[in-house]
N, C-alpha and C positions, 0 to 999 in steps of 0.2 A: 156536525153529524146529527142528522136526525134516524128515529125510529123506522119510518121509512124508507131511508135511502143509509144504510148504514155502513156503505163505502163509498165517497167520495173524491178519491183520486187513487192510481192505481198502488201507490202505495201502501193505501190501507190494507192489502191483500196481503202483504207480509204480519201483520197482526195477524190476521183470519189464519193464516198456515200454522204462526207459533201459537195457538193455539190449540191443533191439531198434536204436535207435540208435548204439549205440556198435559192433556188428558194420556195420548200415550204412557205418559212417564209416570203417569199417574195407575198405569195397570200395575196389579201384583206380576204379571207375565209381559210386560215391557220390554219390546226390542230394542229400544236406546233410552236412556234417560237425558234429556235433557232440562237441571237444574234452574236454566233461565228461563225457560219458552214464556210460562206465567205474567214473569218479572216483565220481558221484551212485550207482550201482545198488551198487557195494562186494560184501563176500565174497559177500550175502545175493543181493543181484542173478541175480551166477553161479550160487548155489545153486539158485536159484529157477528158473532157463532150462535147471540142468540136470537136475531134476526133474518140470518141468511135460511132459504128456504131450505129442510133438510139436511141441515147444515153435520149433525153426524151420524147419518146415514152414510155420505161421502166422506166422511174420515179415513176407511180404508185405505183409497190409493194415493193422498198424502203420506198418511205412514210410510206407507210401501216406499212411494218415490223416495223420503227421506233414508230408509234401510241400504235403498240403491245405491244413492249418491255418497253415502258413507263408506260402503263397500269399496264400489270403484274409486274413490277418491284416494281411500287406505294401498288399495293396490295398485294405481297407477304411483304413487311414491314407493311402495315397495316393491315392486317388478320392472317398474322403467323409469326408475331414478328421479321421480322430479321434483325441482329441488323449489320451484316457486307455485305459487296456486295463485291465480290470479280471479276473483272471486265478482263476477259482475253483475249488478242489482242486488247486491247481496244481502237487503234487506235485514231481517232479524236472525239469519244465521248464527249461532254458537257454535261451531265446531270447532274455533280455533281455541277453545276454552275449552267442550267436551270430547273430545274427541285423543287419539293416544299417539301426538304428533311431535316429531325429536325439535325440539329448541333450534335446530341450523335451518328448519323451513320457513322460508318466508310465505306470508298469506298475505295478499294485499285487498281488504273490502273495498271494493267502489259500490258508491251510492250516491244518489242526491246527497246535497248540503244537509235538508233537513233531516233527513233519514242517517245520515252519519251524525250529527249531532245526536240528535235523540240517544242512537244507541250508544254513544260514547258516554253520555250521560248515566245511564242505565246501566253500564258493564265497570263506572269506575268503582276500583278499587280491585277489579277480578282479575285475577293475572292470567294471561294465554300460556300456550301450550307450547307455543311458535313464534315466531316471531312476528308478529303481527302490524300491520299498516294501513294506513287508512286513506281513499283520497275520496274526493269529494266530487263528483264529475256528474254532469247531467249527460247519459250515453245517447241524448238524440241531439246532441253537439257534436258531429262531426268533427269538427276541429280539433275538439278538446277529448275526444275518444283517439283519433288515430297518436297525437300528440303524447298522450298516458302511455299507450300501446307500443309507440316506437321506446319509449321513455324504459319501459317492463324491457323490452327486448334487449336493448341494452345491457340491460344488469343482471335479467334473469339465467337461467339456465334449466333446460327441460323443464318449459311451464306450459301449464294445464289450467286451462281457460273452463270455468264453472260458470254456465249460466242456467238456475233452478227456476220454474216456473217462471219466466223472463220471455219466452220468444211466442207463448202461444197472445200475448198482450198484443205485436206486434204486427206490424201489416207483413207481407211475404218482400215487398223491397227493400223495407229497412230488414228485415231478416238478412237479406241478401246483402244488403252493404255492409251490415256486421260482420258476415264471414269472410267478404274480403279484404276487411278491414286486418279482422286476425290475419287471414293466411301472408300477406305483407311484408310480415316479420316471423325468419323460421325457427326463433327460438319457439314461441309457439305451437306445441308439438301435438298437444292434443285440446279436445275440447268435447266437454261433457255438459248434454242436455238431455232434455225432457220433450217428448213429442207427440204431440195426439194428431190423430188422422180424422177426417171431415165428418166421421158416421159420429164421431165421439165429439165432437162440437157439436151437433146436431141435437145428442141428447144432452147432453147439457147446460145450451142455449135453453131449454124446456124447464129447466131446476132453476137456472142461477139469469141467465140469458137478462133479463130485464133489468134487472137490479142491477148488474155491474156493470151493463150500458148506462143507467142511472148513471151511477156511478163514474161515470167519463174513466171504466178501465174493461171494454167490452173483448171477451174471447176472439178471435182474430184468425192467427197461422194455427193451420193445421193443415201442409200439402199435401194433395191427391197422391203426390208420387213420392210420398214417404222422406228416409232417408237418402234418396236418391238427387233429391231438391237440392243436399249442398258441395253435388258432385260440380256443376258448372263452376262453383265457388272454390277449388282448391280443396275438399273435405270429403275423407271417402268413414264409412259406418266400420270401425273396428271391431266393436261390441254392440249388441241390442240384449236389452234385456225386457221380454214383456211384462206389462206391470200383472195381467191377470195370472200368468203363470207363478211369476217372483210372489202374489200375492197368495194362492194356493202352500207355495215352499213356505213362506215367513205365517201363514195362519190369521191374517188379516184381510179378509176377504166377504163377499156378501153373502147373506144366507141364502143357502140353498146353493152354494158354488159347484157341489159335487156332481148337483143335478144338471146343472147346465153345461157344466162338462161331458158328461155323459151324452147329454144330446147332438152337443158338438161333433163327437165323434161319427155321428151321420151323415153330418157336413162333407163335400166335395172338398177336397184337400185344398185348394186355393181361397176357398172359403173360410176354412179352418186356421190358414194363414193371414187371412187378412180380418178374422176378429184377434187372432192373437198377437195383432200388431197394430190395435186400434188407440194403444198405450202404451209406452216404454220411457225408458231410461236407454241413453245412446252413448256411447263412447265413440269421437269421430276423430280421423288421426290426419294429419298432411298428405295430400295424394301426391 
């Protein structure tokens, strides 16, 4: 890694988020504490947040996204039973350590090889929450994704497929083959992502855009047609939750938020709509 190009495959992006986190955890007013982030993001982490342009300026809707996926994750096991978490690019994630999860849940991280190592290396001796499991899978091996996948179905029961910061990487066909990969097998019941819409790629192609094309891990999916893209797929939108709005309720948000809220309110109501749904956290369930 050079000073210049301080992400060099798309993995380095999970350092750059735990990083995000561990300044989090680091406020006197911190919405999660996460004990590892520091530990998991290492020199490269640092490096990386302190070369990316701006880099905490956009700390907000990190936060946010992470407050979200915590939430829904807590409630889809406590409202609709589910009893596996199947956890894909699960990069430096610690939730099965932090987080307030009963011992009979199974979490399964899938990651690259190297990225599972690493973090095994890094988390030994911490004991999870849950039950915790690890496989090693490159998910643009086809083979070896539906393979795992039938494998989870089998054994699982009411699992809920997490995939964080993972699909906007993504071109829109492997998006697509992924979700019919999931819907395949109906233990499968729900699936929980992250989605930005084309105006919000737009602007921050203009912040980061360069560098993480550098970096052979450039911004990608973000569909015109919303949550609506993985209706063809088997996947209808249970839950959305916007990031600007969740980011107002949780107090992480840009300066001057109020102000631009306020203006909104002049906005044509479909207008209004579709900036407040230029970001979100989704919960999407088997049609």
């Amino acid at each position: 890694m050079s000073a210049d190009t301080p992400i060099t495959h798309v993995s380095d992006t999970a350092r750059w988020v735990a990083m995000y986190r561990a300044w989090e955890s680091d406020r006197p007013d911190a919405l999660f504490h996460d004990p590892y982030a520091r530990r998991l993001a290492g020199p490269q982490g640092e490096a990386i947040v302190r070369t990316m342009p701006k880099a905490r300026t956009w700390a907000w809707p990190m936060v946010v996204r992470t407050c979200l996926f915590d939430e829904l994750i807590l409630q889809a096991i406590e409202r609709d039973g589910v009893g596996t978490v199947l956890n894909l690019a699960a990069g430096l994630d610690a939730r099965p350590w932090r987080l307030p999860l009963s011992p009979a849940l199974r979490w399964i991280d899938v990651d690259l090889p190297d990225m599972i190592a690493y973090k095994k290396q890094q988390m030994a001796g911490e004991r999870p929450r849950c039950a915790l499991e690890y496989a090693a899978v490159d998910l643009a091996d086809r083979a070896r994704r539906r393979a795992l996948f039938a494998q989870i179905a089998v054994a699982g029961r009411q699992v809920l497929v997490v995939t964080e910061g993972l699909l906007i990487y993504l071109a829109a066909e492997d998006v697509g083959g992924l979700a019919d990969d999931l819907h395949a097998h109906t233990a499968l019941r729900w699936w929980l992502i992250d989605l930005a819409s084309p105006r919000l790629l737009q602007m921050m192609a203009k912040t980061w855009g360069r560098t993480l094309a550098a970096g052979n891990a450039p911004f990608r999916f973000a569909p015109a047609e919303g949550t609506r893209f993985f209706t063809a797929h088997g996947w209808r939108e249970a839950e959305f939750r916007s990031t600007w709005d969740e980011s107002l309720r949780l107090k992480r948000t840009v300066p001057l938020a109020w102000l631009w809220n306020f203006i909104g309110r002049f906005y044509p109501r479909a207008k209004r709509e579709e900036m407040r749904r230029m970001s979100g956290t989704v919960l999407l369930e088997r049609s």
